[in-house]
C-alpha angles and dihedrals in degrees: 000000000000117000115249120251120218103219126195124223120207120189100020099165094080142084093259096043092050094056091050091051090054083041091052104043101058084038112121095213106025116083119200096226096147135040119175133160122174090278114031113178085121142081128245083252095058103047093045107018090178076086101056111129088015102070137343132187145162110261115216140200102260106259113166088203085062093042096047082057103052106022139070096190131013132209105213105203099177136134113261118280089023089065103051090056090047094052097044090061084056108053093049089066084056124206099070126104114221125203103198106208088182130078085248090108101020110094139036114288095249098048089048092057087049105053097022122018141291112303121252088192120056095143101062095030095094090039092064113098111215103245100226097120096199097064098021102027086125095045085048097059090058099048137136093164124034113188098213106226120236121251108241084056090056104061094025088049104043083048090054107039108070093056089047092102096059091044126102118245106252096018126146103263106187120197120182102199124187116189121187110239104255075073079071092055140229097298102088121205126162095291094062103033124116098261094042103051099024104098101359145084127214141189120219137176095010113193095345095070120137092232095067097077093060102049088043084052103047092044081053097036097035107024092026093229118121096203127157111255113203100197129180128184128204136184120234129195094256130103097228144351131093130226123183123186113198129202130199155140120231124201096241132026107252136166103273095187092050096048096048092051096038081052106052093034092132104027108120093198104046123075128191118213128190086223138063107278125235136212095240090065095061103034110110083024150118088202127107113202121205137189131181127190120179134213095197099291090354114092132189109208116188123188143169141184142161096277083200093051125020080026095050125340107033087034083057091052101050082054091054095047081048090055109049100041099274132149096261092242103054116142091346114146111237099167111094118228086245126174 
């Protein structure tokens, strides 16, 4: 029998930290023996009550000296540039595994400071492994640092990467992303209120979203192909979910279908499906679900995932059980919130 592991949650007021704590608490290794957001002075029950008779705690003020003394690995859900120096704090008490839900460790130093602000944490920056298991699942296992990836890389990424190798260096790759609106977060503004987002569909950010660079980095670092990716987000009336529709040409006319299938055969997490995918499939999931149809060297690549969990929470769970020696898919939810 495996010994349990205590495991510290920061930021715990929002979407994402809500979802690690229902994750952690079922899990059979991974022990909740820290909760923590920018203020304390609560409990778990007050802050989600959806969790009232489930699981209560009291919720703390962050301090790095209090978590070093009760925790074996952290999950650090806080918003970019709190939670590197945050994490720096961290790692200079050693010993503790971080798993980094923000962009703060995700990208090259130099394209961070250009689409985000300039980086507290130099140091540990090329230290950070970046937590898509199926590209990085060695470097994992070895991990002090996981970068957590975004969401809209995720499913972007895991649609794109199999069809990298047939595609010219420099070539128009078009992806069409939806996010349902918990992606936006728990502050609400114009953009995300009722009447804004019931009935309707909007693009934001095109081509200038943050989210471009890393998918950019990771075809180049990754696929080794430098291409220009034309993404554009929008957000959807849903609560969650996550659908991505890719577009590209390849140099020579495979067979896409072939090739998708023959790619994730042993990926756990990643299913192929002879029709199009939904986003009702993959919500309450670690799954990403992916689809190609061709038109001779053009392909179609669908693909959806719960942008909470396998784009952020459950994403951030698979890394900790790399790290620390677990079966992959312990305590991962694998049943969909369907109907």
């Amino acid at each position: 029998m495996l010994n349990k592991i205590n495991v510290a949650i920061v930021g715990a007021s929002g979407y994402t930290g809500l979802e690690l704590l229902k994750i952690l608490i079922n899990h059979p290794t991974f022990v909740i023996s820290y909760v923590a957001n920018s203020e304390g002075n609560t409990t778990v029950s007050k802050l989600h009550p959806s969790l009232t008779g489930v699981f209560d705690m009291e919720v703390k003020k962050a301090n790095a000296a209090d978590i070093k003394a009760v925790a074996d690995v952290v999950f650090l859900a806080l918003p970019h540039k709190a939670s590197m120096g945050f994490a720096k704090e961290l790692l200079a008490l050693c010993g503790l595994k971080i798993v980094d839900l923000s962009a703060d460790y995700r990208l090259e130093l130099d394209t961070y400071e250009e689409h985000y602000c300039p980086h507290e944490d130099k140091e540990n920056l090329p230290n950070a492994v970046y937590g898509m298991p199926e590209f990085y699942r060695n470097e994992l296992k070895k991990a002090n640092l996981v970068a957590n990836p975004g969401c809209y890389p995720t499913a972007s990424f895991l649609a794109l990467a199999p069809f990298l190798p047939y595609i010219k260096e420099g070539a128009s790759v078009f992806i069409d992303a939806k996010s349902g609106i918990s992606g936006a977060g728990k502050k609400l503004t114009d953009a995300t209120s009722f009447v804004s987002v019931s009935e309707n569909m909007t693009a934001y950010n095109p081509f200038k979203h943050r989210h471009t660079p890393e998918i950019v980095e990771k075809a180049k670092l990754i696929g080794g192909k430098d291409l220009k990716i034309n993404f554009v987000p929008h957000l959807i009336p849903v609560t969650r979910g996550m659908l991505v529709s890719v577009y590209v040409s390849l140099e020579e006319e495979i067979d896409a279908k072939s090739v998708l299938k023959e790619f994730y055969k042993d990926e756990e997490f990643v299913r192929i499906f002879d029709e199009p995918v939904n986003i009702k499939n993959t919500s309450g999931t670690n799954f990403c679900d992916i689809f190609v149809a061709q038109n001779g060297k053009d392909l179609f690549i669908n693909s959806s995932i719960d942008n909470l969990l396998k784009g952020a929470s459950s994403a951030a769970v698979v890394n900790a059980n790399l790290m620390c020696g677990l079966e992959e898919n312990c305590g991962i939810p694998k049943i969909a919130y369907v109907p």
